[in-house]
C-alpha positions as CSV (number, residue, x, y, z in Angstrom):
1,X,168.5,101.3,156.2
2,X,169.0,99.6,159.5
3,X,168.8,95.8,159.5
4,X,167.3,93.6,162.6
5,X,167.4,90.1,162.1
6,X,164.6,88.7,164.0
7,X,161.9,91.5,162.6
8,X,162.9,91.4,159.2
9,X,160.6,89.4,156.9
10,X,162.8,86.4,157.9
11,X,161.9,83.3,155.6
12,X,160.0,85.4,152.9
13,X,160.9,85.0,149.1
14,X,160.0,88.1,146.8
15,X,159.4,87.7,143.3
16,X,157.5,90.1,140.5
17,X,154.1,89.5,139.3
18,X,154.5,91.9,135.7
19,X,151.0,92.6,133.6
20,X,153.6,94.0,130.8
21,X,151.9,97.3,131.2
22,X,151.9,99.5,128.1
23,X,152.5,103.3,129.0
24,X,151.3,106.1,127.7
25,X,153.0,107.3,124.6
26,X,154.8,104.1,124.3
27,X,154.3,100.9,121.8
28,X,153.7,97.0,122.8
29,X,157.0,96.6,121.6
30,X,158.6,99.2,124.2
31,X,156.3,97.4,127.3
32,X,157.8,94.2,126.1
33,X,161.1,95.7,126.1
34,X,161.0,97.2,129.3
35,X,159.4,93.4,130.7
36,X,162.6,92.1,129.7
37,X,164.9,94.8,131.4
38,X,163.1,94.6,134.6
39,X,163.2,91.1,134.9
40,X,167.0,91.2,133.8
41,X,167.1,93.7,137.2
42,X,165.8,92.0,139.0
43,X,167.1,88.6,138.3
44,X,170.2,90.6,139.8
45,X,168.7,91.7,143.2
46,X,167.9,88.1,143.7
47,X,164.1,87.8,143.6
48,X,163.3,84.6,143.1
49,X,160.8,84.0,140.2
50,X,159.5,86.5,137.5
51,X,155.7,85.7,136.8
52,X,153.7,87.2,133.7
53,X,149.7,87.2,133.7
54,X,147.6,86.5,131.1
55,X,145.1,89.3,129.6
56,X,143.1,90.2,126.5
57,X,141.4,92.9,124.8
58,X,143.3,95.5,126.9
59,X,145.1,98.2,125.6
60,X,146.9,99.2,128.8
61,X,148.4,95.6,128.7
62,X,150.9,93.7,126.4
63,X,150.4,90.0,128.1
64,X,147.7,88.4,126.0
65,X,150.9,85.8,125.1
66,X,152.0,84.7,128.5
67,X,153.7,81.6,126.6
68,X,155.7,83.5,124.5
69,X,156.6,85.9,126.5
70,X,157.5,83.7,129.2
71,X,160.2,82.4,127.0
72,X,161.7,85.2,125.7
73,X,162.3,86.6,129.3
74,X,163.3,83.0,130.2
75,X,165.8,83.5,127.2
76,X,166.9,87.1,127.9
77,X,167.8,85.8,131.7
78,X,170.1,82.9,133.3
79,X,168.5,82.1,136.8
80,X,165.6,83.3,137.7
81,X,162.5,81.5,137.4
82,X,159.5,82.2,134.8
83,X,156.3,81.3,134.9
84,X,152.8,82.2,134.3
85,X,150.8,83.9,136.9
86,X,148.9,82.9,135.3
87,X,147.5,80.7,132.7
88,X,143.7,81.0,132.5
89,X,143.4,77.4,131.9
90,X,139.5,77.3,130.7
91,X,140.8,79.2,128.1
92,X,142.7,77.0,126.9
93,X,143.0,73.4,126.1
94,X,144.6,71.6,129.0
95,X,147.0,69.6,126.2
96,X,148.3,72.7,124.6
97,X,149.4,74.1,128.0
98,X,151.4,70.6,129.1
99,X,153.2,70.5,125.2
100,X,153.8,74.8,125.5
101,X,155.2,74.2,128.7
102,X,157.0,71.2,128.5
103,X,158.9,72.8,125.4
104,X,159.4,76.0,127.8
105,X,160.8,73.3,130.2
106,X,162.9,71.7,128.1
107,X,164.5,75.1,126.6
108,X,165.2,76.3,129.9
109,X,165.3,73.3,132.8
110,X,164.6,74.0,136.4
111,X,163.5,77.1,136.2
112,X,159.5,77.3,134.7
113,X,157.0,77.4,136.8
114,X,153.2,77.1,135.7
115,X,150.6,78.9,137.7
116,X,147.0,78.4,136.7
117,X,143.7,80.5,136.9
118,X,140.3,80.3,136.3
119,X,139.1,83.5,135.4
120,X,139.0,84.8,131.7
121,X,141.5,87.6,132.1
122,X,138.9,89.5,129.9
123,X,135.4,91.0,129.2
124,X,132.8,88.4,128.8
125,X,132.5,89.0,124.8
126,X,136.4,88.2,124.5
127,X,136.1,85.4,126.9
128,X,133.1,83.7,125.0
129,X,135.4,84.0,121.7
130,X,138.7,82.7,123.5
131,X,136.3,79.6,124.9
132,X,134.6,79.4,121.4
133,X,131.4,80.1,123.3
134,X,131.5,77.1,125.4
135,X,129.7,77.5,129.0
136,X,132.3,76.7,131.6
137,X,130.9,74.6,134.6
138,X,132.4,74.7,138.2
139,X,133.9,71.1,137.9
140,X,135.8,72.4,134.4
141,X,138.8,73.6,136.1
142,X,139.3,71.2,138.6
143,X,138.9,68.4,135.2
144,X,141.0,70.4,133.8
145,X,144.1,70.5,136.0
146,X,143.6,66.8,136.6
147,X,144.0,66.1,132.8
148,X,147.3,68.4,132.8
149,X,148.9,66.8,135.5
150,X,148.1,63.3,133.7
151,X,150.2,64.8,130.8
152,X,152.7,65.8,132.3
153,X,152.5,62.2,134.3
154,X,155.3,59.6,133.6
155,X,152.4,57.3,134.0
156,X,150.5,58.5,130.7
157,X,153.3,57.2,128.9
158,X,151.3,54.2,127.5
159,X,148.0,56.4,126.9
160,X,146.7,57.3,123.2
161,X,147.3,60.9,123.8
162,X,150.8,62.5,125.1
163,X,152.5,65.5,125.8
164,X,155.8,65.6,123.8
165,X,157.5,67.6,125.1
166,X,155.8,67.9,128.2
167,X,155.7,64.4,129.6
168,X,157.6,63.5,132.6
169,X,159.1,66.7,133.0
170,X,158.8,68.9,136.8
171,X,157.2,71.2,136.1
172,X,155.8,73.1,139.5
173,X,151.8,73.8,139.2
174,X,150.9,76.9,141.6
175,X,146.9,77.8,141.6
176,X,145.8,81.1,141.7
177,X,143.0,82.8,142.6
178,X,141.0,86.2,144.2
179,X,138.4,83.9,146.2
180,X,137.7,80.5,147.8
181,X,136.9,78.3,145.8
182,X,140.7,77.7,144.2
183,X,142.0,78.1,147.8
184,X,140.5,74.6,149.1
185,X,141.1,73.5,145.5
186,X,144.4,73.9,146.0
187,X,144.7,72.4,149.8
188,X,143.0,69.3,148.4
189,X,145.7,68.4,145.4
190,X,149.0,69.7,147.7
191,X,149.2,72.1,145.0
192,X,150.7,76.0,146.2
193,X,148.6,78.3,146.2
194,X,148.9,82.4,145.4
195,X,146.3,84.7,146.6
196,X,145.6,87.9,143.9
197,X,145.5,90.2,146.9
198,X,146.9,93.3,144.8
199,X,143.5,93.9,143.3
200,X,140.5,91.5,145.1
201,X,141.6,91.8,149.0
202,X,138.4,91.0,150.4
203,X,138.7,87.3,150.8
204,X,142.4,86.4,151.6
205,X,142.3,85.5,155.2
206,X,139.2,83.1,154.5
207,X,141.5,81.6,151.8
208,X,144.3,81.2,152.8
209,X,142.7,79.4,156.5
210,X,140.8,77.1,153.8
211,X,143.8,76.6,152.1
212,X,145.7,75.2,155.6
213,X,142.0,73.3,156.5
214,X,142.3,71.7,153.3
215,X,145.9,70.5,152.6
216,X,146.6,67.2,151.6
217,X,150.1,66.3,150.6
218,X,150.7,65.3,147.2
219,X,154.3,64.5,145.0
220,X,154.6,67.7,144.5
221,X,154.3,69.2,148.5
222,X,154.3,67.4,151.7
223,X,153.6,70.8,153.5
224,X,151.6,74.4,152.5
225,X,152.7,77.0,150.5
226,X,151.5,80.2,150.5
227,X,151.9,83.4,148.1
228,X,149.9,86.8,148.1
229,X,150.9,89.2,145.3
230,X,150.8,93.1,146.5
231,X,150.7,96.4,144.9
232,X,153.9,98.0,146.0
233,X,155.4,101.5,145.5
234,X,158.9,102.3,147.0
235,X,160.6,105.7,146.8
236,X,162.9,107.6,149.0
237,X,160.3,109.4,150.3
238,X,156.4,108.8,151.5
239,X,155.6,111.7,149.6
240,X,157.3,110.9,146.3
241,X,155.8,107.5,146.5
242,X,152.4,108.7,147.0
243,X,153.1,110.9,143.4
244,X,154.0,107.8,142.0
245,X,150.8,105.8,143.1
246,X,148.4,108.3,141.6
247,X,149.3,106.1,138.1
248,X,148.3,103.0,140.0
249,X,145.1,104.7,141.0
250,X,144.3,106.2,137.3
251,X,145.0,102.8,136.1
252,X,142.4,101.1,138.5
253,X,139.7,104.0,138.0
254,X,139.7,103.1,134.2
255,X,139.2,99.1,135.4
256,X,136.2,99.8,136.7
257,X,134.8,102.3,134.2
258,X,135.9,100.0,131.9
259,X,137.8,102.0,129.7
260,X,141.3,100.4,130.3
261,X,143.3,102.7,129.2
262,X,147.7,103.2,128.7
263,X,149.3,103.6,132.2
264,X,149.4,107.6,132.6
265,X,152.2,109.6,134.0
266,X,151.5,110.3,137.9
267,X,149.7,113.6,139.1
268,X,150.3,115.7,142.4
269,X,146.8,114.7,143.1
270,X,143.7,112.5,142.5
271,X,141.6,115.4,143.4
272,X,139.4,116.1,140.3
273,X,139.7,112.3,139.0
274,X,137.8,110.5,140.8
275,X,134.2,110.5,142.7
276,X,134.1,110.0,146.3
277,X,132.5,106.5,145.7
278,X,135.2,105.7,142.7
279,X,138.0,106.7,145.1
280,X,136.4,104.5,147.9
281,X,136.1,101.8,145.1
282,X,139.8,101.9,144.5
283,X,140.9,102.2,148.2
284,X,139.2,99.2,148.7
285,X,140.6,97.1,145.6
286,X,144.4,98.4,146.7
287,X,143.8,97.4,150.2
288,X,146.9,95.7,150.2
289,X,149.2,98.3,148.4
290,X,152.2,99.3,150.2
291,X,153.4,102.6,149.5
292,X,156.4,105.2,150.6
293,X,159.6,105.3,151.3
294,X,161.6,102.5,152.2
295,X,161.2,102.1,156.0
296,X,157.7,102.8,155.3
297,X,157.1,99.7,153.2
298,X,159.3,97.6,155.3
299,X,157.1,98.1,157.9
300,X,154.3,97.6,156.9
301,X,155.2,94.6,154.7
302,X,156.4,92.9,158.5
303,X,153.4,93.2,159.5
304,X,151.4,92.0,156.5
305,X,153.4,88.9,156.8
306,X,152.9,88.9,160.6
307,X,148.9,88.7,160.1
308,X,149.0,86.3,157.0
309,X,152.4,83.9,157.3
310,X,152.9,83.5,153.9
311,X,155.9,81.9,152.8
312,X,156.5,84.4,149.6
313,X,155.6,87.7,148.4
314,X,154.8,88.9,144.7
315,X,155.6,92.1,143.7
316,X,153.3,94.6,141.4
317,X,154.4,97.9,140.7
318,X,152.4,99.9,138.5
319,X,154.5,103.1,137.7
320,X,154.7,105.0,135.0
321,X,158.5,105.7,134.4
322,X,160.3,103.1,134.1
323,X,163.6,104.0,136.1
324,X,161.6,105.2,139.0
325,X,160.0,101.6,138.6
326,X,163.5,99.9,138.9
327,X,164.1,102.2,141.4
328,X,161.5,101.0,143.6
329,X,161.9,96.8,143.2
330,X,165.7,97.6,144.2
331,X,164.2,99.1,147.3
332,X,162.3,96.1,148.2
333,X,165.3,93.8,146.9
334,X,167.4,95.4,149.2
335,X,165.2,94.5,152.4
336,X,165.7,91.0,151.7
337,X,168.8,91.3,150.7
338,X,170.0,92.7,154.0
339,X,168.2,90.2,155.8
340,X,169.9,87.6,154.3
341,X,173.3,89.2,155.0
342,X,172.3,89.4,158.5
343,X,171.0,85.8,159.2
344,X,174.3,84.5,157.1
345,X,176.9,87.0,159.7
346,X,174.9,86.0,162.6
C-alpha cells in the first residue's frame, strides 16, 4: 500500500491482546498451540508486546492460566514482551502474583509486563468460588496493588513477608479497565493505563480525560501512557473481511446469551442469527472494531488515534481460521512497519 509519513499512525506501538480462543472442532491443546504460533508471527512483524487475558468457566476460551501460559509463549519466543492483560488481581492473592511474576521475570528478563484488572473474568458463581466467597469492597483493588508494589519494592526487604523471586525486580504494572473508576486509579499511582475498548466502548473518552486529569508521576512514569485494545479484522478485501467478522459477531451473540460457546467458522451473513435488538447489542459492544481491507483499516485506525491520542494500540482478532488470522495481524504489522521505514529514509 502507499505510505505517507506524516498521516500514518506515527508514534503508535501495536501489540496483540490474545483470549486463546478455542475453535470449533478444535481441542485446548490446539488454541494453545495456535497462541504460541501467532505470537511467534508476530514477534516477527515487530509488534511490540503479546498480552494474554485471564478467563474462567468458558469453553470458547483456553486462558484461565494467564501465568502459565504467559511463560510458555515467553519461552517459545526471544524478544517480544509478555504479559498479562490481565491479571484479575481480586482473584488472587496480591503475594502469589509478585512471587509468579517475579519467577516469570527472572526466567525471561526485560521482557514481562504485568497488567492488572478488577473484574472476575467470569460468571458470578465462578467468581465467588475463585474469591472463596469473599465480598470484594471498592478499596480492595486499590489495597491490593499497593501491597504488590511493596513486594516487588527493594524497600520490603527487611519486612516479615517477601517476594522471592519477585523482589526488587522491574517489573512494569499497566491497569486495565472498561470504565472510570481504574482510569483515575491509574492517573493517581503514574501507573499506564489500557482501556478494554474492544468489547465496553461506552466510556473511553471519559477515561482516558480522567486518566490525563489525574496523572501524578511516580518511579515508574514521569508522563501518561495510554493503551486501547480494538477488535480488528484485516483482509484484502472489505468484503472478505466482513465474511470473516460474522465469527466475531457469533462469538459476541453467545456473550450475551450466555452460552459461550467455541469460535464458529464465518457465515456469508448474520441474517437469521441474530434479533434486531441482539444485533444492535453487538454493534454497540464492537463499536470500536475495525474491519476490511487494508487501506480500509488504515484509515480508520488514523483517525481513531486522531480522536483518542493514544500512545499504543492492542490488537484482537477473533477469526476462525487460523491462517486467515495471521493473514490479517501481518496486515496491520505491515502499516507500521512501513511507517517506520518511512520516518527512518526521511
Amino acid at each position: 500500500m502507499k505510505n505517507n509519513a506524516q498521516n500514518r499512525l506515527e508514534n503508535t506501538k501495536f501489540s496483540v491482546l490474545d483470549l486463546v480462543p478455542i475453535v470449533l472442532g478444535a481441542s485446548t491443546f490446539e488454541a494453545i498451540n495456535r497462541s504460541v504460533d501467532l505470537a511467534k508471527h508476530t514477534e516477527n512483524l515487530g509488534y511490540t508486546r503479546f498480552w494474554i487475558s485471564e478467563h474462567h468457566n468458558m469453553d470458547s476460551l483456553a486462558s484461565s492460566a494467564p501465568t502459565l501460559l504467559i511463560g510458555h509463549i515467553a519461552g517459545n519466543t526471544k524478544t517480544i514482551r509478555v504479559g498479562s492483560g490481565g491479571v484479575m488481581l481480586p482473584n488472587h492473592a496480591p503475594l502469589v502474583v509478585a512471587e509468579q511474576f517475579g519467577t516469570l521475570e527472572t526466567m525471561y528478563p526485560g521482557r514481562i509486563d504485568l497488567g492488572l484488572g478488577r473484574a472476575p473474568g467470569t460468571d458470578q458463581r465462578t467468581a465467588m468460588a475463585l474469591r472463596r466467597y469473599r465480598q470484594e469492597t471498592v478499596q480492595d483493588f486499590p489495597d491490593n496493588i499497593n501491597e504488590l508494589q511493596t513486594y516487588f519494592s527493594i524497600d520490603n526487604a527487611t519486612a516479615p513477608v517477601r517476594a522471592t523471586p519477585g523482589e526488587g525486580l522491574d517489573i512494569p504494572i499497566y491497569l486495565l479497565g472498561s470504565s472510570t473508576f481504574s482510569a483515575e486509579l491509574a492517573g493517581k499511582k503514574g501507573l499506564p493505563y489500557a482501556f478494554a475498548s474492544h468489547f465496553a466502548p461506552t466510556h473511553l473518552h471519559d477515561a482516558l480525560r480522567l486518566y490525563h486529569q489525574n496523572f501524578q508521576p511516580s518511579a515508574q512514569m514521569d508522563k501518561p501512557y495510554t493503551m486501547a485494545c480494538v477488535n480488528v479484522i484485516a483482509a484484502d478485501t472489505d468484503e472478505e473481511a466482513e465474511r470473516l467478522a460474522t465469527s466475531a459477531k457469533r462469538f459476541m451473540l453467545g456473550v450475551i446469551r450466555n452460552t459461550r460457546k467455541p469460535l464458529s467458522p464465518p457465515v456469508n451473513t448474520m441474517e437469521g442469527e441474530w434479533s434486531e435488538l441482539e444485533k444492535m447489542q453487538i454493534e454497540q459492544m464492537m463499536h470500536y472494531s475495525f474491519i476490511g481491507s487494508q487501506e480500509k483499516v488504515a484509515r480508520e485506525l488514523e483517525q481513531f488515534k486522531k480522536e483518542t491520542q493514544i500512545d499504543e494500540l492492542m490488537v484482537i482478532s477473533h477469526i476462525y481460521d487460523h491462517a486467515a488470522r495471521l493473514k490479517s495481524y501481518k496486515l496491520v504489522g505491515e502499516l507500521f512497519k512501513a511507517q517506520e521505514t518511512a520516518v527512518y529514509s526521511s
